[in-house]
Each structure stands twice: as structure tokens, then as C-alpha cells.
C-alpha positions in Angstrom: -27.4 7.2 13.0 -25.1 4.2 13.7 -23.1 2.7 10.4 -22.8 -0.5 10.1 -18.8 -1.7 10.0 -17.6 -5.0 8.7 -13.6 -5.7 9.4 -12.6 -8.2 6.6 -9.2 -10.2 7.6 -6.6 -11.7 5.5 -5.5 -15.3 6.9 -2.1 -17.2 5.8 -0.2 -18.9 8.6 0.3 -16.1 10.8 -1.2 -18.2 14.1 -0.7 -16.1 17.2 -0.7 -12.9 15.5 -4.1 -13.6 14.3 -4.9 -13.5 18.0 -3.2 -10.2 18.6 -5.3 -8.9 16.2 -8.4 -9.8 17.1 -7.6 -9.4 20.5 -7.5 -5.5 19.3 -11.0 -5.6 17.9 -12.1 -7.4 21.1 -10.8 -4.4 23.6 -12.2 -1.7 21.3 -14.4 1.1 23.1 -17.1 0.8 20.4 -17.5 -2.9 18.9 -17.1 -3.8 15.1 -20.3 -5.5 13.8 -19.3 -8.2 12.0 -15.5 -9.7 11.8 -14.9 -11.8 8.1 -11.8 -14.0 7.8 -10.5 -15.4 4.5 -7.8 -18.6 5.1 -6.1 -18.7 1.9 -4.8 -22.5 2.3 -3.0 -22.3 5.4 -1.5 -25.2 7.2 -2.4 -24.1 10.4 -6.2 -22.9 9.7 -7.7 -19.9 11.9 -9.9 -21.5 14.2 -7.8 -22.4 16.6 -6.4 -18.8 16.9 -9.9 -17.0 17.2 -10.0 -16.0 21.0 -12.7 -17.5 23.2 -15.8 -15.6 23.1 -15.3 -14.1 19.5 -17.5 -14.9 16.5 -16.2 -14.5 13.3 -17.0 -16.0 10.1 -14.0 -17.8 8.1 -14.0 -18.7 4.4 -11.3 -20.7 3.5 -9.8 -21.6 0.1 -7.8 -24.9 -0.5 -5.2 -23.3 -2.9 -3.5 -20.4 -2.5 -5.0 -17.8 -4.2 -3.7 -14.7 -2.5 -4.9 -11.8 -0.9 -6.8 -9.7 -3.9 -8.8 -12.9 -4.2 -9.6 -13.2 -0.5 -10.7 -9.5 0.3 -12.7 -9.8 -2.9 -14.1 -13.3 -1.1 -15.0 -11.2 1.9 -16.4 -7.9 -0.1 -18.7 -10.5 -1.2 -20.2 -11.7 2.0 -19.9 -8.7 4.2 -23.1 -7.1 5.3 -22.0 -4.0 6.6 -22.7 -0.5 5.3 -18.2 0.5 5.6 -15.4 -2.4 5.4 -12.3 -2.1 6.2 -9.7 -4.4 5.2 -7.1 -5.9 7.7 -3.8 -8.1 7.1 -3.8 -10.8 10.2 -0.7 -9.7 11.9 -1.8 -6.1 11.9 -3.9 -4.5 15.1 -6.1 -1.8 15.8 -6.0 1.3 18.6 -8.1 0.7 21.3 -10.3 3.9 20.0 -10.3 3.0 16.4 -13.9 1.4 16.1 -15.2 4.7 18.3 -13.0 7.1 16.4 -14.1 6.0 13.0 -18.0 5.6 13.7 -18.2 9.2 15.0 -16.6 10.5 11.7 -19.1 8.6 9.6 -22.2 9.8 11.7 -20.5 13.6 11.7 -19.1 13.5 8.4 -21.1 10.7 6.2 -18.0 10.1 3.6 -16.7 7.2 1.1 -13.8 7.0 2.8 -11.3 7.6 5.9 -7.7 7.5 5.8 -6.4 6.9 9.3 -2.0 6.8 10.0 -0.3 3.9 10.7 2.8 3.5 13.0 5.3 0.3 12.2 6.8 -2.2 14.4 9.4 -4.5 14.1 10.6 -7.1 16.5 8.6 -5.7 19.3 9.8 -2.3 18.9 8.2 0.9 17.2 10.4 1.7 13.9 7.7 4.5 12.8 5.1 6.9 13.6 2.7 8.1 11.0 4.4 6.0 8.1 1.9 6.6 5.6 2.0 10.4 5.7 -1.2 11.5 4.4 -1.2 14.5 6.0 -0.2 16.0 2.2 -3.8 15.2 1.1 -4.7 18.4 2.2 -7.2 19.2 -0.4 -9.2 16.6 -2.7 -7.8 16.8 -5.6 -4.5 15.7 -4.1 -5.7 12.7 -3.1 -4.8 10.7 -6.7 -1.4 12.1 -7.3 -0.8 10.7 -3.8 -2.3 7.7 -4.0 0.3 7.7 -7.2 3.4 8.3 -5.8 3.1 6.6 -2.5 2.3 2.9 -1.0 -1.4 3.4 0.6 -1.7 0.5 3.3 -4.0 -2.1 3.5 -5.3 -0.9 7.1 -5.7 2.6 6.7 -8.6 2.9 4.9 -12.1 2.1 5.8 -14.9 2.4 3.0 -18.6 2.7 1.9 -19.0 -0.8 0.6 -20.8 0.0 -2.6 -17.9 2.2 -3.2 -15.3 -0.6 -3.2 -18.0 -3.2 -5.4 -18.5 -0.2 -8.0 -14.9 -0.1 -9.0 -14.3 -3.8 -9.1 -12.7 -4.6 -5.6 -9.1 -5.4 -5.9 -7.5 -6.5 -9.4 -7.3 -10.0 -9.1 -4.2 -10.2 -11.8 -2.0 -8.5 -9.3 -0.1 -11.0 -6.7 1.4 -8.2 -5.1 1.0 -4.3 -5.0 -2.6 -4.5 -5.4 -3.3 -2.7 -2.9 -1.0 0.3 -4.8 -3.2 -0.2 -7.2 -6.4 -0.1 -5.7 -6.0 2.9 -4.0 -5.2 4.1 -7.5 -8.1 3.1 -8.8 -10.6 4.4 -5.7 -9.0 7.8 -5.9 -9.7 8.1 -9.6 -13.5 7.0 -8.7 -13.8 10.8 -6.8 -14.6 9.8 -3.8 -15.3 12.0 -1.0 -13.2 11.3 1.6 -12.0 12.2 5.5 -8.6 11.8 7.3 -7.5 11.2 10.8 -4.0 12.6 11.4 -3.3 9.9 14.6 -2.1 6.5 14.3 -5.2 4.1 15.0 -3.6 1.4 13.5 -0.3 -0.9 13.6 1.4 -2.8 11.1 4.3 -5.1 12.1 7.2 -5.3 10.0 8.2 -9.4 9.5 10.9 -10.6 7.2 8.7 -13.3 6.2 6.0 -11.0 5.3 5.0 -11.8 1.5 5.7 -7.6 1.0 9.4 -8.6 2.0 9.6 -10.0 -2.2 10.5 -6.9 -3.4 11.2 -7.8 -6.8 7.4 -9.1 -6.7 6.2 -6.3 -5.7 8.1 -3.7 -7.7 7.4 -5.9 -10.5 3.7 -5.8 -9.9 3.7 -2.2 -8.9 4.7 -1.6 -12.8 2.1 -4.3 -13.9 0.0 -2.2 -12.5 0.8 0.6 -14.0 0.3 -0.6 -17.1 -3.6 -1.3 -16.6 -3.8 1.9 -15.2 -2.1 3.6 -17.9 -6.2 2.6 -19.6 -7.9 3.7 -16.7 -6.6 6.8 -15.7 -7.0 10.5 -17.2 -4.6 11.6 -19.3 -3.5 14.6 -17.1 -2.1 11.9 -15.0 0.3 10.2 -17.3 3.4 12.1 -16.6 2.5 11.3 -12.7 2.7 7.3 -13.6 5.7 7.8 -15.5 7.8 9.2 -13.1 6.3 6.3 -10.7 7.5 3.9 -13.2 11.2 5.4 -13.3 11.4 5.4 -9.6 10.4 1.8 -9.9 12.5 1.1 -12.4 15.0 2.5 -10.5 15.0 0.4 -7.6 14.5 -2.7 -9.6 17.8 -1.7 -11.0 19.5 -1.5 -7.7 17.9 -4.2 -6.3 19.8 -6.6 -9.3 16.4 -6.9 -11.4 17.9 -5.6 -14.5 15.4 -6.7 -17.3 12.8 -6.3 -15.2 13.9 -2.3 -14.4 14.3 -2.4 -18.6 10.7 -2.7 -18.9 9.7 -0.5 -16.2 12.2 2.5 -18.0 10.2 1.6 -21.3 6.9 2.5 -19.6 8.3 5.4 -18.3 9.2 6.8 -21.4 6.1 6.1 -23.4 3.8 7.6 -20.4 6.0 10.8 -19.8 8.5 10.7 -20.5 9.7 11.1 -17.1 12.4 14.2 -15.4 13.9 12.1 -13.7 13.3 14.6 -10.6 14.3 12.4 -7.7 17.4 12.1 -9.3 20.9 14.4 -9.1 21.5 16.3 -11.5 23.9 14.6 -13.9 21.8 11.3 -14.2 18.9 13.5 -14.9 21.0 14.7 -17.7 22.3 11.4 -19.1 18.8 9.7 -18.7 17.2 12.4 -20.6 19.7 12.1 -23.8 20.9 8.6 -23.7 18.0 7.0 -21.3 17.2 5.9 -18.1 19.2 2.2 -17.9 22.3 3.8 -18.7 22.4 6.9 -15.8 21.8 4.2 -14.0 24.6 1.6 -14.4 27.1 5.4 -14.3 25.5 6.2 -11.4 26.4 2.5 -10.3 29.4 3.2 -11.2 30.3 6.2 -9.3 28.9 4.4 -6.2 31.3 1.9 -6.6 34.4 4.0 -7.3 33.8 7.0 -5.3 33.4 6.2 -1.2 30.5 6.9 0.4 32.2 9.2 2.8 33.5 11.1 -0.1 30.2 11.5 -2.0 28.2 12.8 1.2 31.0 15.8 1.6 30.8 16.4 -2.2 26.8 16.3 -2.2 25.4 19.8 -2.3 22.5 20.2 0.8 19.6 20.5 -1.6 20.1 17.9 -3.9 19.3 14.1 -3.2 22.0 11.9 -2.9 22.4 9.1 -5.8 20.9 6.7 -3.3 17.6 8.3 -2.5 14.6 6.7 -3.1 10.5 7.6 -2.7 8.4 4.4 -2.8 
């Protein structure tokens, strides 16, 4: 039995990329359905850059309203059975539409999870970036979901799925795609993965997901509604996800914004502070987490970089690590 698919693409200026992409869906060895495109407000709108011979239906906004708002826009007029949501200067392997029907006919599922390889500039920069080969058993797929960044394009869903948890979470300007992931993991859904790359995300510096202190910010805000929505069990899970937010708002210069994320951290855990060597571990557990942070500052700045490596012992991460 075929299954309907419905690609829904976000729209904001990115002109010949928009091409690219749908260029991609064009060359596939099994045709998408239907192909949805939300402009949110753009200056150059996306007719011009659909290729010759394509249909697609575009709904466009007059104010920027951002990209929770415009997949939500599209979940509302799609007609296919699966969506799967697309950012307009991403593109698709030539086998993706073939790859992912086959599962759903196999292997009739809420979701699959596909890799993703990155390009910047023209140039591969990496290869199965979202790692989801951990998810090797279902009940692993929350945590994950948790304490990594689940891309927009890897996923492809039952629609009904998607409408019965609310879409996206229109409060969020960025991260909400952290946070819907969240959210559709904690629904239980029953779900597939394919290990290969059949998708590719390019890497801009003008990308909106180049704000960081937007999107660590939001990442928290999030958080925080989920902190209501999520079992109990998983609390200590979102507070360690806080710290290591909080942690790179810190070093990113972001300092009351890292205070707030510490806060949560503490009332959710409080958090160990694993990803962490062990004397901050120690100070942030007896004197907090904003103050093991501006020491280890501190012994960054005083200590050279050169010296610390030597001095770091194999199995412990250096003061500079980081997990998303």
C-alpha cells in the first residue's frame, strides 16, 4: 500500500537555494505527492525560484512570523498521510522519497529518523551529524531527543501524530524544533531509523540558527514548558541539559541569561555537572554552577592552552568541552 507523503518547506529569502532544493525533490527515484511552501514575508517571494515544471503550493505571510508558525501553516493544509518538514536551503538524496516509502509500506511506523551530513561553503564538514545510531532501543529515544539537537529534516511523520501533540510551540522563535522532538518522543511513538545520510543541511553564517544566544536562550525556554509536560523520571535529564546550556551561554558572554538557565538546573536536578572536570564539578556542587564557571574562566585565561592539554588526564573532558 502506497503512503501518501507531503514535504512542507520553510521560505525566507533564501532564493537560489530554494531551487537546489527542490531541484532534489524533482530528481528523486520515487516522487513526493504534494510539495507545501510557507514564505514568511520575504523580499524576494518563492515563485520565481520554483523550477519550471514543478507545482507547489505557497502560503505566504506578510509579517514575519517565523518558522513554528509556518510549519504549523503547512501541517494545516497538507493532505498527505506522512510530512516531513524541510528548511529551504536544505536538499534531499536522490533515494530519499524511495528509501522512506519502502519503510512505511514494510514497517507502517509514526516516525523515521534518517542522518544528515553538513556542508559548508561547498564543502562536506560532516557525515552522520545527528548521530542517532544511540537510539538503539525505544525507550532511548526521549533521553536523546533531550540531550541532543534533532534536525528539522530528519524526521518524517504520521501526520495525525504531529496534529495530536500540538505541532510546533509557537512561543519558541528559535530551538523549537529541540523542543518538538521533545515533545513527540514523550508522545511514544513508534518509530524506525535509517543509519545513511538521505539528507543535507548547509551550514550559512546567515542562517537564523547562527544567533546562538537565541537559540540557547530558547532551548532553556523551552525547558521550562517542558519541565510541565514531561514525566518526572526525566527531570534530572532536563537539568543537566539546562547546565550545559547554561554553560555555553556563559562562555558565549550571555551571563544573566546562563544565571537563569543555572537556576533551572538546580530546581530540576539538581544537576552533576557530569560533562564537566572534576574540580568544577566540585565547586558547582557546593558553591553553584555560575561560580565553577567564572574559576574555570579563570584558569583558561591564566593557564595556556598548550599547558592545560599536557596536564589533562586522557579520560577526563577538557574545561572546554561541550555536548549540544
Amino acid at each position: 500500500m502506497t503512503r501518501s507523503l507531503s514535504i512542507l518547506i520553510t521560505y525566507h529569502n533564501e532564493k537560489e537555494l530554494l531551487t537546489e532544493c527542490l531541484r532534489s525533490l524533482m530528481g528523486q527515484l520515487d516522487p513526493c505527492d504534494e510539495i507545501l511552501i510557507y514564505d514568511d514575508a520575504s523580499e524576494f517571494p518563492p515563485q520565481k525560484y520554483i523550477p519550471r515544471g514543478m507545482f507547489a503550493r505557497v502560503f505566504r505571510e506578510e509579517k514575519n512570523r517565523g518558522p513554528a508558525f509556518g510549519r504549523n501553516l503547512l501541517l494545516s493544509k497538507a493532505r498527505g498521510e506522512y510530512i516531513h518538514f524541510h528548511d529551504s536551503d536544505d536538499w534531499f538524496a536522490d533515494s530519499w522519497a524511495r528509501r522512506i516509502r519502502r519503510l512505511l509500506i514494510a514497517s507502517p511506523c509514526d516516525a523515521i529518523f534518517t542522518e544528515v551530513n553538513s556542508y559548508r561553503n561547498g564543502k562536506q564538514e560532516g557525515r552522520d551529524v545527528v548521530g542517532i545510531k544511540a537510539i538503539d532501543s525505544p525507550e532511548k529515544l526521549l533521553p536523546f531527543c533531550i540531550n541532543h539537537f534533532m534536525l528539522v529534516p530528519t524526521g518524517t511523520y504520521r501526520r495525525e501524530v504531529v496534529e495530536k501533540i500540538g505541532g510546533y510551540r509557537e512561543a519558541l522563535w528559535q530551538s523549537e524544533d529541540f523542543d518538538f522532538h521533545v515533545r513527540l518522543a514523550n508522545s511514544g511513538i513508534k518509530f524506525e531509523l535509517i543509519l545513511e545520510p538521505l539528507v543535507s543541511i548547509r551550514l550559512r553564517a546567515e542562517s537564523r540558527s547562527q544567533n546562538r544566544e537565541e537559540v540557547l536562550s530558547d532551548a532553556v525556554n523551552s525547558l521550562r514548558f517542558l519541565a510541565d509536560e514531561i514525566p518526572s523520571q526525566y527531570h534530572l535529564t532536563l537539568a543537566q541539559k539546562a547546565s550545559k546550556l547554561g554553560s555555553d551561554l556563559f562562555q558565549h558572554g550571555f551571563r544573566r541569561k546562563a544565571r537563569e538557565a543555572f537556576r533551572l538546573a538546580k530546581r530540576l536536578g539538581p544537576a552533576t555537572f557530569e560533562h564537566r572536570p572534576p574540580f568544577y564539578q566540585k565547586i558547582a556542587s557546593r558553591w553553584g554552577q555560575e561560580l565553577a564557571e567564572w574559576v574555570a574562566l579563570l584558569y583558561r585565561v591564566m593557564i595556556p592552552e598548550g599547558l592545560r592539554k599536557s596536564a589533562q588526564k586522557p579520560h577526563l573532558p577538557s574545561a572546554e568541552t561541550r555536548v549540544g
